[in-house]
C-alpha positions as CSV (number, residue, x, y, z in Angstrom):
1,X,171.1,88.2,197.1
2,X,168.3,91.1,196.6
3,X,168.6,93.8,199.1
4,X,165.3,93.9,200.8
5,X,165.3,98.0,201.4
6,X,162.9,100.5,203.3
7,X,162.6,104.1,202.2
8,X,161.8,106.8,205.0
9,X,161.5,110.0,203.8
10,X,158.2,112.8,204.5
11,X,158.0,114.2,200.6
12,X,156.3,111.5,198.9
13,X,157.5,112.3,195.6
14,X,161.3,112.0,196.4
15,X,160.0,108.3,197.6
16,X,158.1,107.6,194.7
17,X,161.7,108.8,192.6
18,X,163.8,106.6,194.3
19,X,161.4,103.4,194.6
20,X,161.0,103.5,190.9
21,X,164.9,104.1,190.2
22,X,166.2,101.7,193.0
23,X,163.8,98.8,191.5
24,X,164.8,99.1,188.2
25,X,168.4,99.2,190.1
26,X,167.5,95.4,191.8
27,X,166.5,96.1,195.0
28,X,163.3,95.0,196.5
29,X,161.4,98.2,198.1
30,X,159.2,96.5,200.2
31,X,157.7,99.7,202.3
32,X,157.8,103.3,202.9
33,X,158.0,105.8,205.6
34,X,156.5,109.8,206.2
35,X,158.4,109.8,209.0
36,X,160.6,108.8,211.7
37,X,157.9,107.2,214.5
38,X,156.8,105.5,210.9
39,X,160.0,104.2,210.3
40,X,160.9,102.4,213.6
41,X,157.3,100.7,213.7
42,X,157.6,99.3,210.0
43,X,161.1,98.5,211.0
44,X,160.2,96.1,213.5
45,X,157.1,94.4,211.3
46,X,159.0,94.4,207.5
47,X,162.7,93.7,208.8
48,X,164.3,94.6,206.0
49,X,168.0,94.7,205.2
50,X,168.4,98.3,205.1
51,X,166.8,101.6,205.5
52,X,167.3,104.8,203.1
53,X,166.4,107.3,206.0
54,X,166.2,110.9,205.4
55,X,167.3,113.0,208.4
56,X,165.0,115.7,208.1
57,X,161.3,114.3,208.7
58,X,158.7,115.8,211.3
59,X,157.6,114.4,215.0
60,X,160.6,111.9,215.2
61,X,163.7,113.0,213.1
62,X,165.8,110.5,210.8
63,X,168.1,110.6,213.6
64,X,166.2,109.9,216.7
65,X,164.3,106.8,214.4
66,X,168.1,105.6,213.2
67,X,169.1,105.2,217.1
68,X,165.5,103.7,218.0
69,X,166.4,100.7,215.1
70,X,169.9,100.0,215.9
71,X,168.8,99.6,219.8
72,X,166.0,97.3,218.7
73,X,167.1,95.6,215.5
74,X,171.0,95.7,215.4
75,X,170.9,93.3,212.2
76,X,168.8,96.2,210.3
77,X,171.5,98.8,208.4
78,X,170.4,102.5,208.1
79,X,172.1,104.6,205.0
80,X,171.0,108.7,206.1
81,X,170.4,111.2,203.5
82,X,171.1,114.7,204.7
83,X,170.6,117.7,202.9
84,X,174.2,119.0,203.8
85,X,177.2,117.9,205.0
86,X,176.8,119.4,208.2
87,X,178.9,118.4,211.0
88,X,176.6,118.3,213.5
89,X,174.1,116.5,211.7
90,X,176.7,114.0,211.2
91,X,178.1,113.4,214.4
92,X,174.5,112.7,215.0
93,X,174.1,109.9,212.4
94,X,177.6,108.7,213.7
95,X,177.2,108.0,217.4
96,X,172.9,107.0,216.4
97,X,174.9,104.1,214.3
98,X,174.2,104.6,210.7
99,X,176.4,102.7,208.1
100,X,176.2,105.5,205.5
101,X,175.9,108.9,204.9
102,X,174.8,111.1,201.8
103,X,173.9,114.7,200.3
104,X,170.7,114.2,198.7
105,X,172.8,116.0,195.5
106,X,174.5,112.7,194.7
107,X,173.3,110.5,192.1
108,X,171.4,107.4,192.1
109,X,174.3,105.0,191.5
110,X,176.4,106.5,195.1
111,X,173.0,105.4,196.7
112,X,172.7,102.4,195.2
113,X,176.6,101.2,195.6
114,X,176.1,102.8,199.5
115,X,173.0,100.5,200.3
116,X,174.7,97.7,198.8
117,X,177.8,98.2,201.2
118,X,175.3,98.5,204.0
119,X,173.5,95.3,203.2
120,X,177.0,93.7,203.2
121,X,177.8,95.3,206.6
122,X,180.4,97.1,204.8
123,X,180.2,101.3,206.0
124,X,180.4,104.2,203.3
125,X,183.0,106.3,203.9
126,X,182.4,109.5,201.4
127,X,184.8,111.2,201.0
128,X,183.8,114.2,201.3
129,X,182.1,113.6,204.7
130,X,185.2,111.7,206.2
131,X,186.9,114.6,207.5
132,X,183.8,115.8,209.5
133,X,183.0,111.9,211.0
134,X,186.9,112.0,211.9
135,X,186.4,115.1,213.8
136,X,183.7,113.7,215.9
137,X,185.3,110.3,216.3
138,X,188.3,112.2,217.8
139,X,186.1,114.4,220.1
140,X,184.5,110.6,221.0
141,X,187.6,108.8,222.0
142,X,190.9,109.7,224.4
143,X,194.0,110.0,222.3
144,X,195.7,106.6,222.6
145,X,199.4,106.7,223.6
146,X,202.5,105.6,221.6
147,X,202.4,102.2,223.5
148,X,198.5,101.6,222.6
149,X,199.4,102.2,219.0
150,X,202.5,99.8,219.2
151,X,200.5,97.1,220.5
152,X,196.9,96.8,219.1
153,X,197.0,96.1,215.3
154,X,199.0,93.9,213.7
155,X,200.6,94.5,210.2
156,X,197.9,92.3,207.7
157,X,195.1,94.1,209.6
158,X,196.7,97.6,208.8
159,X,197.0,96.2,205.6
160,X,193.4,95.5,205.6
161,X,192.8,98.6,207.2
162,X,194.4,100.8,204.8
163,X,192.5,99.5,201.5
164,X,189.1,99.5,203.5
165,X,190.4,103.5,203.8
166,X,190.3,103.3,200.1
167,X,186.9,102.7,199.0
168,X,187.5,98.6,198.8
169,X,185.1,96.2,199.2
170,X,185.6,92.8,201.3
171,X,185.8,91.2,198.3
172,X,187.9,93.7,196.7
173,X,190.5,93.8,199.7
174,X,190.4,89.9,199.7
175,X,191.8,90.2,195.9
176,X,194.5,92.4,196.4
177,X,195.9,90.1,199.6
178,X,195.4,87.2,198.1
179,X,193.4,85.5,201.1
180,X,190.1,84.6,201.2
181,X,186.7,87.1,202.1
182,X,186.5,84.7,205.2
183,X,189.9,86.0,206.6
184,X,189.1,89.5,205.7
185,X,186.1,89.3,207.8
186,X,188.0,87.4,210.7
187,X,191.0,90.3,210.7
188,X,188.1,92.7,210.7
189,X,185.8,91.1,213.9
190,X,189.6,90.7,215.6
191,X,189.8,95.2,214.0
192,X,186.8,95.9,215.9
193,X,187.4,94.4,219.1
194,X,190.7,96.0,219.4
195,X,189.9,99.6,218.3
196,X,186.5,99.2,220.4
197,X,184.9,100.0,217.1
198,X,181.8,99.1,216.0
199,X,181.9,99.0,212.3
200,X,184.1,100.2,209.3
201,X,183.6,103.8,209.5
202,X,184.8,104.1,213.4
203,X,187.9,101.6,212.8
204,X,189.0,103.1,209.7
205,X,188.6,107.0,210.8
206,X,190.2,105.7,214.3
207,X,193.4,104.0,212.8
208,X,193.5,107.2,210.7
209,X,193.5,109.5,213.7
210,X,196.3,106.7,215.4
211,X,198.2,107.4,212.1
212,X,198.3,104.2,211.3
213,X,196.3,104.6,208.0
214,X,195.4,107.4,205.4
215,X,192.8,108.5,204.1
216,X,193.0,109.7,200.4
């Protein structure tokens, strides 16, 4: 399936850069944003799959526009391109519901693999960003008790868990069980509901801080 992907960013020629690259990479770039205000009203008339958002833009920041979308169209995936990994900035992009987060220094391939996880509702947990999202997750969330952690995953799901932690597609995790990517999904709606998460990056840094998983 083509990734049908929206680019929001205020310096045109970054967006001419990565239209041309992420084409030629498969993806269908059917519109462009200056800036955030931009972005939420083409959101709502293209739809597309995912949006390549740059935090930084004027009037209405990457930020503000990524909340705005996710309130409106839950179905559309934002990835966030920051400029550093600040913390603040990301516990921003965190709680505003973004499904991937990036240093504009990283090449074109880590954007292109992290729109593709996004498309497949699949979160992109850098690595070098993890330790700063699991700060803010833990100032988010009460520390559960011995008892919660006894009770509220069950072994496959740390199981699934744990290679999710590891960079591993559904696909990839389904493999390495040997079940089906149907069953990955199903221990992963049954993940969500019981760590009150709402996608892969807030499980997975939430079982970490349980210390029920790792994080490499």
């Amino acid at each position: 399936m083509t990734v049908r992907l929206m680019l929001a960013d205020d310096h045109r020629m970054l967006r001419e850069g990565l239209r041309r690259s992420l084409s030629e990479d498969g993806f269908d770039v059917i519109g462009e944003a200056s800036d955030g205000e931009e972005a939420v009203r083409l959101a709502g008339d293209l739809r597309p799959d995912v949006i390549l958002m740059d935090v930084t833009m004027p009037d209405v920041d990457g930020v503000e526009a990524t909340r705005r979308i996710r309130r409106l169209y839950p179905d559309i995936q934002v990835v966030m391109l920051t400029m550093h990994a600040d913390q603040s900035v990301i516990s921003e992009a965190l709680r505003a519901g973004a499904s991937g987060y990036l240093v504009k220094d990283c090449s074109i391939e880590e954007i292109a693999a992290a729109i593709r996880m996004a498309a497949n509702d699949e979160a992109d947990l850098s690595p070098s960003l993890a330790g700063a999202m699991l700060t803010e997750v833990r100032r988010m969330t009460p520390e559960p008790s011995l008892e919660e952690n006894e009770k509220v995953v069950t072994r496959r799901e740390i199981d699934v868990l744990q290679l999710i932690a590891d960079g591993c597609s559904t696909p990839e995790v389904a493999e390495r069980l040997f079940i089906s990517q149907k069953t990955v999904k199903n221990h992963l709606a049954s993940i969500y509901q019981k760590l009150d998460a709402r996608d892969r990056t807030q499980a997975v840094l939430m079982a970490v801080r349980m210390g029920i998983v790792r994080l490499g």
